[in-house]
LOVEXLUM-408128 format. One record per atom (N, C-alpha, C): x, y, z; atom name. Coordinates in nm, 4 decimals, always signed. Layout:
BEGIN
- east north up atom
- X Y Z CA
...
//
This chain:
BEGIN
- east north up atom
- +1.9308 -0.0121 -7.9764 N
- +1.8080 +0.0071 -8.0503 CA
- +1.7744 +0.1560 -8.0534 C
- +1.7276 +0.2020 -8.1275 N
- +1.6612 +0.3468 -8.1613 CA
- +1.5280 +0.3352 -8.1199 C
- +1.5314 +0.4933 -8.0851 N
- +1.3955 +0.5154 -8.0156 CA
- +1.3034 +0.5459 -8.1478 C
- +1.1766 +0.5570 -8.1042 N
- +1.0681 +0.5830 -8.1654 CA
- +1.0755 +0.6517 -8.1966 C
- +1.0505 +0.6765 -8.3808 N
- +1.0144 +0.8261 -8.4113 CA
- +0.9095 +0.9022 -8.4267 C
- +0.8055 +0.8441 -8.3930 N
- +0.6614 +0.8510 -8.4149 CA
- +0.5723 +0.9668 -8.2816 C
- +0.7137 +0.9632 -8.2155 N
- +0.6182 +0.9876 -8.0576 CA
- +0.7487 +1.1218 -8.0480 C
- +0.6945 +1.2634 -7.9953 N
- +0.8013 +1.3640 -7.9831 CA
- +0.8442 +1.3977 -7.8042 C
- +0.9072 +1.5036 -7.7561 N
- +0.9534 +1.4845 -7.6036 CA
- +0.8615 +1.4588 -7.5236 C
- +0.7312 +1.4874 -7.5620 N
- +0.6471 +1.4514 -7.4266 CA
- +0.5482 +1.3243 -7.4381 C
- +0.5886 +1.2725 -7.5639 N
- +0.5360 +1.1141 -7.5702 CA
- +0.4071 +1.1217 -7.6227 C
- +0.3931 +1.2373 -7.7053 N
- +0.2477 +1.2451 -7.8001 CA
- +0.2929 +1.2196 -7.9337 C
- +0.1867 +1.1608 -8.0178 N
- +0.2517 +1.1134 -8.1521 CA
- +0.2992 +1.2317 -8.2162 C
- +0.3304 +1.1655 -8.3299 N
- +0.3220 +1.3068 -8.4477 CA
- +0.4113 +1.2366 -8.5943 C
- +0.3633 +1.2962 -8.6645 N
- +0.3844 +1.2763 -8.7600 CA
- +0.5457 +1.3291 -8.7912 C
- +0.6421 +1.2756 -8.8530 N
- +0.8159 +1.2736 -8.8475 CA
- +0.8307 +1.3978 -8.9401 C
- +0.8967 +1.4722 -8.9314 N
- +0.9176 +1.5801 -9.0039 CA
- +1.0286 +1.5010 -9.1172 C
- +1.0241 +1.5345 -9.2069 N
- +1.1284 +1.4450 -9.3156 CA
- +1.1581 +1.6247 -9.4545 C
- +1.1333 +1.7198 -9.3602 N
- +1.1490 +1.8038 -9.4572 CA
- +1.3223 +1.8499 -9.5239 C
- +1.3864 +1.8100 -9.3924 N
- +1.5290 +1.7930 -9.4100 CA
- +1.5868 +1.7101 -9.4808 C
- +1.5590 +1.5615 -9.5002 N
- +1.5957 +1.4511 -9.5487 CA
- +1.6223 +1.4984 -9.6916 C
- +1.7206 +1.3812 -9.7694 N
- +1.7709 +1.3830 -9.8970 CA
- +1.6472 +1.3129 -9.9391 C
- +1.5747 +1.3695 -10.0835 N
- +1.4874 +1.2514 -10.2056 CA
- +1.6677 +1.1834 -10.2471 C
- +1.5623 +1.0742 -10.1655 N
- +1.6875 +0.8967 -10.2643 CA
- +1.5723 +0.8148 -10.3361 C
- +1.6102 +0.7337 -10.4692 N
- +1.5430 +0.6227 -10.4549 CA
- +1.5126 +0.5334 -10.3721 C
- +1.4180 +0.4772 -10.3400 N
- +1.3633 +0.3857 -10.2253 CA
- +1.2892 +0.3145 -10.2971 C
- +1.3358 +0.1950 -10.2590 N
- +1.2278 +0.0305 -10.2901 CA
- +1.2109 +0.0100 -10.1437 C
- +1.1227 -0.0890 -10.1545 N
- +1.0497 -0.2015 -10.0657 CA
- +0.9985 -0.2668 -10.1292 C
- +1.0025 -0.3970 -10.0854 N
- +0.9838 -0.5282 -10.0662 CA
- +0.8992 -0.6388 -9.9977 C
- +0.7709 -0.6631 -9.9735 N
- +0.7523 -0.7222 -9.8986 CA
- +0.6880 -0.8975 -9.9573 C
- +0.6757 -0.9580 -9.8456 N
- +0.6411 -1.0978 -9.9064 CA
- +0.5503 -1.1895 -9.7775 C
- +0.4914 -1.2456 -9.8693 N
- +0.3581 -1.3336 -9.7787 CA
- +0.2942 -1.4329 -9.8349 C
- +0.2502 -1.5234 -9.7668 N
- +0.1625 -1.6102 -9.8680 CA
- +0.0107 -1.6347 -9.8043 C
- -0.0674 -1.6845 -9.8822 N
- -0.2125 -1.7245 -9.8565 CA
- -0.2096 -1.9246 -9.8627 C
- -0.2486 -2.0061 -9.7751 N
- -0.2146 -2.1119 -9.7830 CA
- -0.3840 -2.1420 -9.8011 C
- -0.4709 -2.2631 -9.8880 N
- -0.5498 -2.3019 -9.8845 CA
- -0.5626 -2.4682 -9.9496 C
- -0.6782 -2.5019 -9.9556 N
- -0.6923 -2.6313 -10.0164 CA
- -0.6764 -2.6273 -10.0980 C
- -0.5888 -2.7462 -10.1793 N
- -0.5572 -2.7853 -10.3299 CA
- -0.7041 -2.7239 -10.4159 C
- -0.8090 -2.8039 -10.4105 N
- -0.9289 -2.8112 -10.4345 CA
- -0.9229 -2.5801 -10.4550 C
- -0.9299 -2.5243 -10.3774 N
- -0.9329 -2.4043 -10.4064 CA
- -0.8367 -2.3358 -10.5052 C
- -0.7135 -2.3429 -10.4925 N
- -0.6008 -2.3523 -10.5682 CA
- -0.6318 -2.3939 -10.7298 C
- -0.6794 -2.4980 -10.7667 N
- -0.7421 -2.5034 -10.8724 CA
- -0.8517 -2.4817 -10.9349 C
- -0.9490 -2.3729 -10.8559 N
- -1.0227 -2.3421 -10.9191 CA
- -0.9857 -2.1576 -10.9646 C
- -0.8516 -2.1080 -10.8887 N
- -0.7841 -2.0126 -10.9170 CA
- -0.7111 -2.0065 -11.0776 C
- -0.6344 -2.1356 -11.0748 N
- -0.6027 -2.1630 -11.1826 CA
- -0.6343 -2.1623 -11.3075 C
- -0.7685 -2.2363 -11.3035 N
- -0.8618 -2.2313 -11.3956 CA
- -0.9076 -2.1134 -11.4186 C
- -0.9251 -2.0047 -11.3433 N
- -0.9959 -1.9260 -11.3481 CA
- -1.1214 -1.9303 -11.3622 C
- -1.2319 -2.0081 -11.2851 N
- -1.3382 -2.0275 -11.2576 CA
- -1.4051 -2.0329 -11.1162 C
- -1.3495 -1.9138 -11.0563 N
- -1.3807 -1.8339 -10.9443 CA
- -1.5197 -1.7288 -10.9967 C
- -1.6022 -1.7712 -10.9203 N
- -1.7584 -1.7174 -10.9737 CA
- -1.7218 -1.5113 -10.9301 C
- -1.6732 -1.5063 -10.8567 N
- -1.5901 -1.3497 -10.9116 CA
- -1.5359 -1.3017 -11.0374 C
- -1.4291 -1.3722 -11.0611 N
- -1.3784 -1.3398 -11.1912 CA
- -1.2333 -1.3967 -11.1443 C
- -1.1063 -1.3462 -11.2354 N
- -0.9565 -1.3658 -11.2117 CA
- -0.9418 -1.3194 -11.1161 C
- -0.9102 -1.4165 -11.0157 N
- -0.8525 -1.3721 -10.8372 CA
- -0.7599 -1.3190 -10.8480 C
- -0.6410 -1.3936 -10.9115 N
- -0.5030 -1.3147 -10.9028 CA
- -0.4915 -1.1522 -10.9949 C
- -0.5810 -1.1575 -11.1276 N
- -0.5598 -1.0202 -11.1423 CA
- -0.6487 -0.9204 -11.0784 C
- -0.7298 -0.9486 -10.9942 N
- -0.8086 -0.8594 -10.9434 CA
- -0.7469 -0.8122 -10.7780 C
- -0.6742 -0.9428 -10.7485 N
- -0.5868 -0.9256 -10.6358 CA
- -0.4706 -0.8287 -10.6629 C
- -0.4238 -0.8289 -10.7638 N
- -0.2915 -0.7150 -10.7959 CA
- -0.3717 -0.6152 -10.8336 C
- -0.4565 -0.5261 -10.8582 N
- -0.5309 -0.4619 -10.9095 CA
- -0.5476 -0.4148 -10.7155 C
- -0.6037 -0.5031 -10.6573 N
- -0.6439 -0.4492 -10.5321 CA
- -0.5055 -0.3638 -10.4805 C
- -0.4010 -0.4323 -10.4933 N
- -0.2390 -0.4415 -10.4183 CA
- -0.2207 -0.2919 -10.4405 C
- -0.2192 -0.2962 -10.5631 N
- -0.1523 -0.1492 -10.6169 CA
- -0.2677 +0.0042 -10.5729 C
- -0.3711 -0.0256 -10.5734 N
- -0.4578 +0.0433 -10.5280 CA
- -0.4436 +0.0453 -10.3700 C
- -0.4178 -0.0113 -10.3074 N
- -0.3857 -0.0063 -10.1615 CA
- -0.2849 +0.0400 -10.1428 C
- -0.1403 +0.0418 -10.1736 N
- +0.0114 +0.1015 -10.1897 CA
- -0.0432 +0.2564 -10.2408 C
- -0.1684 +0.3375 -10.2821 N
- -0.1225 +0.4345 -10.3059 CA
- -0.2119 +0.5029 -10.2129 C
- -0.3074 +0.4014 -10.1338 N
- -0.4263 +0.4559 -10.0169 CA
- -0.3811 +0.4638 -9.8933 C
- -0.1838 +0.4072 -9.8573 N
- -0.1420 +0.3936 -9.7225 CA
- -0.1469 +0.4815 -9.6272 C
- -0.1441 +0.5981 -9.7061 N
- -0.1325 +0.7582 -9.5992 CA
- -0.2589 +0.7598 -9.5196 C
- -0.3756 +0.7090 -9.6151 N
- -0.4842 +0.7166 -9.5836 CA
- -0.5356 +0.6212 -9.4748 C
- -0.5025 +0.5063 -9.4515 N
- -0.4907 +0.4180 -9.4111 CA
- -0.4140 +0.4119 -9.2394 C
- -0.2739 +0.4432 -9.2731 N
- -0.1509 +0.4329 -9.1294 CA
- -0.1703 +0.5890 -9.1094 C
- -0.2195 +0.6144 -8.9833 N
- -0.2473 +0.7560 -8.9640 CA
- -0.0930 +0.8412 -8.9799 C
- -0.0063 +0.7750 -8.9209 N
- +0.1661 +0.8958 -8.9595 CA
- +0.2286 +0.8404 -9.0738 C
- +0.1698 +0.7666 -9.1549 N
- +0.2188 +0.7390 -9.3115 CA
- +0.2140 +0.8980 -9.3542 C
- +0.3431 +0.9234 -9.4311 N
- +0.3492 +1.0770 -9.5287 CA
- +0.2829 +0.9908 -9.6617 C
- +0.1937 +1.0847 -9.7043 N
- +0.1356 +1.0734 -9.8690 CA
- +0.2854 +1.0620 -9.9593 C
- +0.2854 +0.9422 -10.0378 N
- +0.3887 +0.9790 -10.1191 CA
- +0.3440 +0.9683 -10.2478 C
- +0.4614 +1.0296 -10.3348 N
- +0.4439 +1.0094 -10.4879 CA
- +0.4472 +0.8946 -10.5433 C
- +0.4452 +0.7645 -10.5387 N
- +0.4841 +0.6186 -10.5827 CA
- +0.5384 +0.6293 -10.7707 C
- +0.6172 +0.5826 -10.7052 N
- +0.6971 +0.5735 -10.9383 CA
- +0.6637 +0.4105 -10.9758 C
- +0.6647 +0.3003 -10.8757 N
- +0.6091 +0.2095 -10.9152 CA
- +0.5786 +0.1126 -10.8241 C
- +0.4644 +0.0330 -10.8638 N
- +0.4237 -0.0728 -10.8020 CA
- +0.4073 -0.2107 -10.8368 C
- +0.4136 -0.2751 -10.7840 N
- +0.4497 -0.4393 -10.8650 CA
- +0.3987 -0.5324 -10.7638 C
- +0.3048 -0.6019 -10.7897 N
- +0.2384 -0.7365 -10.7072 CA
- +0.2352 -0.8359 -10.7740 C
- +0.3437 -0.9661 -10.7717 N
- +0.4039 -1.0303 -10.8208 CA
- +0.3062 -1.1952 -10.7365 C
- +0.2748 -1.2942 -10.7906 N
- +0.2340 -1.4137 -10.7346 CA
- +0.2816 -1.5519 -10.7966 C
- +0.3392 -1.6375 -10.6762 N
- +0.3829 -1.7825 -10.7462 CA
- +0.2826 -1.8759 -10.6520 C
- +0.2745 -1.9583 -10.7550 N
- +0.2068 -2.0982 -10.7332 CA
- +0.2574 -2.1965 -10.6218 C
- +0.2283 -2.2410 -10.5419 N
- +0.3326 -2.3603 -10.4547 CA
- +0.2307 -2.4584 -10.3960 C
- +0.2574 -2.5652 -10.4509 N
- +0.1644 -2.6848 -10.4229 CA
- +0.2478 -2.7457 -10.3413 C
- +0.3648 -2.7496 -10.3192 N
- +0.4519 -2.8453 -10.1983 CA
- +0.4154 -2.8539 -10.0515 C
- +0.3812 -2.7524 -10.0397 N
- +0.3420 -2.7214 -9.8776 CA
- +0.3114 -2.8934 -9.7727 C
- +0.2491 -2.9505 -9.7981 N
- +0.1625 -3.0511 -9.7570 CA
- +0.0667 -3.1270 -9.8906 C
- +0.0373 -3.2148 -9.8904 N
- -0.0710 -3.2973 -9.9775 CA
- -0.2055 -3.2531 -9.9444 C
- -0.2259 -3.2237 -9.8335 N
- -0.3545 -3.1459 -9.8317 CA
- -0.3644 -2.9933 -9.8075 C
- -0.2728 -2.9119 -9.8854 N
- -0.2500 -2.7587 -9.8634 CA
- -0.1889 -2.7009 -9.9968 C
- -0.2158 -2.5958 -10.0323 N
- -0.1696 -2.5123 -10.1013 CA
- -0.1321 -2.4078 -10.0979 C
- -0.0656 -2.2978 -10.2031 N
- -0.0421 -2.1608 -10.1419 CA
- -0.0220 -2.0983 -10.2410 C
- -0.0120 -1.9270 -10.2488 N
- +0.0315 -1.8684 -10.3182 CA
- +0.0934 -1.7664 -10.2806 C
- +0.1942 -1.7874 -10.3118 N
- +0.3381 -1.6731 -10.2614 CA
- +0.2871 -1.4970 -10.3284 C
- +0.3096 -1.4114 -10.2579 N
- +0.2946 -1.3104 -10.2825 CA
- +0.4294 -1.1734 -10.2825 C
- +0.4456 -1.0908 -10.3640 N
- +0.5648 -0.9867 -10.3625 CA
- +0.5299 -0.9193 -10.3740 C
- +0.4710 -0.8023 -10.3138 N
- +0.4834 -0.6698 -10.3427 CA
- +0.6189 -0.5700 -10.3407 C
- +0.6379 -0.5375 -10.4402 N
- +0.7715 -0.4380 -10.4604 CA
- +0.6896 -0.2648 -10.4801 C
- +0.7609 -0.1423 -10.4047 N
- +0.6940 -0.0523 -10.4266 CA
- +0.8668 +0.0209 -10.4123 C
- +0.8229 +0.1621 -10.5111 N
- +0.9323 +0.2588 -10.5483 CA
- +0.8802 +0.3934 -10.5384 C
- +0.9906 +0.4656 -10.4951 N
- +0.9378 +0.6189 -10.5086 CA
- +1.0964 +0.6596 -10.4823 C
- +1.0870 +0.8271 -10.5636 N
- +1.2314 +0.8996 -10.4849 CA
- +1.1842 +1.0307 -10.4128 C
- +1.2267 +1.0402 -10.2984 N
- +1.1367 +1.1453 -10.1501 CA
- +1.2651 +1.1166 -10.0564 C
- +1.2183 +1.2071 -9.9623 N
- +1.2722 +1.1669 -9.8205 CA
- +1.2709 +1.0585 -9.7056 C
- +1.1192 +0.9913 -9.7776 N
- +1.1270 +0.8964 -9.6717 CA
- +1.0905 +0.7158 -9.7635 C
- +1.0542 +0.6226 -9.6420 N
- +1.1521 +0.5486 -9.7234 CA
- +0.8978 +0.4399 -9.7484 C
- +0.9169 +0.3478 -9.7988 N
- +0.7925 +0.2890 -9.8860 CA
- +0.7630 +0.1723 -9.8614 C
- +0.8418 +0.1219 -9.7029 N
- +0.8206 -0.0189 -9.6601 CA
- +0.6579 -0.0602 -9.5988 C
- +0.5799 +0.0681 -9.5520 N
- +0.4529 +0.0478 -9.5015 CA
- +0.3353 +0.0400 -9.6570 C
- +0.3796 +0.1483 -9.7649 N
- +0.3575 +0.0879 -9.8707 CA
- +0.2880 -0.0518 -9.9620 C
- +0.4274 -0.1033 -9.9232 N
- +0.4894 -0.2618 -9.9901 CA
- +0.3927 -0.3509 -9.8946 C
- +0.3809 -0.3124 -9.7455 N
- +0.2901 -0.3865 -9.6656 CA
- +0.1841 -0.4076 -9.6901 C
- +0.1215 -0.3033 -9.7156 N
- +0.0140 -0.2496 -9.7018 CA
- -0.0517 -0.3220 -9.8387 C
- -0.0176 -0.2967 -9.9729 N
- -0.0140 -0.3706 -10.1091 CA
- -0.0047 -0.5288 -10.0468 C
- +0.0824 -0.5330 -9.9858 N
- +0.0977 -0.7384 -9.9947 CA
- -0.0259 -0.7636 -9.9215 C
- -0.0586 -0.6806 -9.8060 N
- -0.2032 -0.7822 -9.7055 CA
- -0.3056 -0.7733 -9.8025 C
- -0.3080 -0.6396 -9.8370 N
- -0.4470 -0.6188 -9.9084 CA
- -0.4675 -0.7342 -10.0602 C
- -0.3763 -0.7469 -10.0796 N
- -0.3887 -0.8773 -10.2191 CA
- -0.3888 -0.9739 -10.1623 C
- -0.3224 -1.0416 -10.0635 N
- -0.3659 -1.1435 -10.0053 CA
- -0.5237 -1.1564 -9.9455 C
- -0.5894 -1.0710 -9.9081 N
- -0.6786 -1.0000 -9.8595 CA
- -0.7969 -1.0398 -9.9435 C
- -0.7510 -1.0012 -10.0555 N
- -0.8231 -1.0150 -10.1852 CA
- -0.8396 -1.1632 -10.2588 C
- -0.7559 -1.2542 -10.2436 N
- -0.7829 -1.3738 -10.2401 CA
- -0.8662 -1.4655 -10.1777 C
- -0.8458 -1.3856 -10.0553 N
- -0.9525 -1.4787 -9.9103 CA
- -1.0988 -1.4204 -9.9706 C
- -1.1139 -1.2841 -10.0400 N
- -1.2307 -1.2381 -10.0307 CA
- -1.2967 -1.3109 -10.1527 C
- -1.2594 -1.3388 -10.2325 N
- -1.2810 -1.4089 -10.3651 CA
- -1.2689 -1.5316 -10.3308 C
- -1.2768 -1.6013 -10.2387 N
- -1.2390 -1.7378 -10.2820 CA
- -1.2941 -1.7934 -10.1337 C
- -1.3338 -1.7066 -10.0231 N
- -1.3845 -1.7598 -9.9006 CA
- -1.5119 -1.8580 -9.9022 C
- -1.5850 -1.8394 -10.0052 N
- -1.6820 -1.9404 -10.0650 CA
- -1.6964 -2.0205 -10.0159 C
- -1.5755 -2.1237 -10.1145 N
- -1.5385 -2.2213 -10.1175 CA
- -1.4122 -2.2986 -10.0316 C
- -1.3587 -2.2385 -9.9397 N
- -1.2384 -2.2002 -9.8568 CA
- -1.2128 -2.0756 -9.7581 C
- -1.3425 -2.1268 -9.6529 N
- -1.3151 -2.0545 -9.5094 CA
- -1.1758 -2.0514 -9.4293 C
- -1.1147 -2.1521 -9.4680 N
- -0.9960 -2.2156 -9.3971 CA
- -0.8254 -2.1725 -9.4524 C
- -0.8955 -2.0598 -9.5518 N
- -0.7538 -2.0229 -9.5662 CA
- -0.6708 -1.9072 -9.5058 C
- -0.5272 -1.9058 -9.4771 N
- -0.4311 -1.8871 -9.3807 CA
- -0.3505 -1.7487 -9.4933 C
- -0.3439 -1.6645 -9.3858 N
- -0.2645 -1.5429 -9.4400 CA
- -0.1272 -1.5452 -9.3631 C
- -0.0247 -1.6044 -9.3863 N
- +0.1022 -1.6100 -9.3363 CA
- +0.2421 -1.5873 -9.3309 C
- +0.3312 -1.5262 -9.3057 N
- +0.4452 -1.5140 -9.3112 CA
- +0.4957 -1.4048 -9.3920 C
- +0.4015 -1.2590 -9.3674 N
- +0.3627 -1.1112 -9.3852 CA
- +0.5193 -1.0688 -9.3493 C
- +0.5750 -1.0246 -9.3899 N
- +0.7168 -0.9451 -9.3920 CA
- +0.8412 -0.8587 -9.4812 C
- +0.8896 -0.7524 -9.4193 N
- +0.9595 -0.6469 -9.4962 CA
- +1.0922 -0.7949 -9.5083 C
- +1.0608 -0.7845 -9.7066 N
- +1.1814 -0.8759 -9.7284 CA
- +1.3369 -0.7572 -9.7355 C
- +1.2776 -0.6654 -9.8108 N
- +1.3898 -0.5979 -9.8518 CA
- +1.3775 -0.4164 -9.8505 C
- +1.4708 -0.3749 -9.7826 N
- +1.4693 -0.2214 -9.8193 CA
- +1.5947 -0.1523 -9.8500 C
- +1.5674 -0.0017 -9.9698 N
- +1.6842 +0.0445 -10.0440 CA
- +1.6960 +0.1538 -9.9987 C
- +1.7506 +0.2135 -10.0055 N
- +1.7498 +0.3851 -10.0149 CA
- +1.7473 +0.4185 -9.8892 C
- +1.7668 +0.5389 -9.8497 N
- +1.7455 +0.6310 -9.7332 CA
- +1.9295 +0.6291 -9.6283 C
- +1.9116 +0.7272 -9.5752 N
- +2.0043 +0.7236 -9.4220 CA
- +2.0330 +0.5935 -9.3494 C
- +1.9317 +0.5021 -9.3563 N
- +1.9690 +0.3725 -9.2519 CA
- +2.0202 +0.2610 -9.4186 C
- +1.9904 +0.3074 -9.4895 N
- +2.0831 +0.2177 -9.6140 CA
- +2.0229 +0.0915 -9.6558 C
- +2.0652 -0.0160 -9.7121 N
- +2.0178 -0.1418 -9.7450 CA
- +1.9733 -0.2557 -9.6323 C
- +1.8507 -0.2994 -9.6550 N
- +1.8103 -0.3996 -9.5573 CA
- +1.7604 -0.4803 -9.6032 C
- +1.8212 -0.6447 -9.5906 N
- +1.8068 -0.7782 -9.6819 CA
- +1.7111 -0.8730 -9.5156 C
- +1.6220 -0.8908 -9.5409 N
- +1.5578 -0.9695 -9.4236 CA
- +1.6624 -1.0904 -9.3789 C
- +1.6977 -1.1684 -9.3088 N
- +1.7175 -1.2703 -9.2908 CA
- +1.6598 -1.4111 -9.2594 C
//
């Protein structure tokens, strides 16, 4: 395992110097879902959430959060972002009394370093944004299974979650 890069010889943080590094393209990937009652789920659908459109106001949140991360993760580097993408599917299978909605955030940039805290950061906050719109009517819904699906670019190379 590799050590921390966050922390320098005497074990105080610091922010990673990346002034050396190659600009590569870099994606990230991340994925999560929000699980709630059917009953909530369709009033998403409908779009008759006394807010307005959950899901476009939730990607609206996503992408606005992916470009606030620096601001946010204190040793996040500010980056340039080339694109952002908050992607949502429907899934009623879960259980008969449960629902969900799958979430993707994909984020891109070309720099030195790589856009997986990004992609994170975009997926909670839209999920985030669902619970906040919709807690109303659905205290009981579940933010779950938050994770780097995929990363491109950089020195450590391609990473496919398993």
């Amino acid at each position: 395992m590799s050590t921390l890069t966050h922390f320098d010889a005497q074990g105080q943080a610091h922010m990673v110097d990346v002034a050396a590094k190659a600009s590569t393209h870099r994606i990230a990937v991340a994925g999560g879902r929000i699980e709630m009652q059917p009953a909530t789920l369709t009033i998403i659908e409908a779009g008759t959430a006394k807010k307005g459109d959950v899901l476009g106001i939730a990607r609206i949140a996503g992408i606005m959060a992916a470009k606030k991360t620096s601001e946010l993760i204190p040793l996040c580097h500010p980056l340039a972002l080339t694109r952002i993408a908050i992607d949502f599917e429907v899934t009623t299978a879960n259980a008969p009394d449960t629902a969900s909605i799958n979430c993707t955030a994909t984020v891109e940039t070309v720099g030195p370093t790589g856009v997986e805290m990004e992609a994170l950061t975009a997926l909670q906050v839209a999920l985030l944004t669902i619970y906040d719109m919709c807690k109303a009517v659905d205290r009981g819904m579940t933010i779950t299974g938050v994770k780097l699906l995929e990363k491109q670019g950089g020195k450590s190379g391609h990473f496919v979650a398993g």
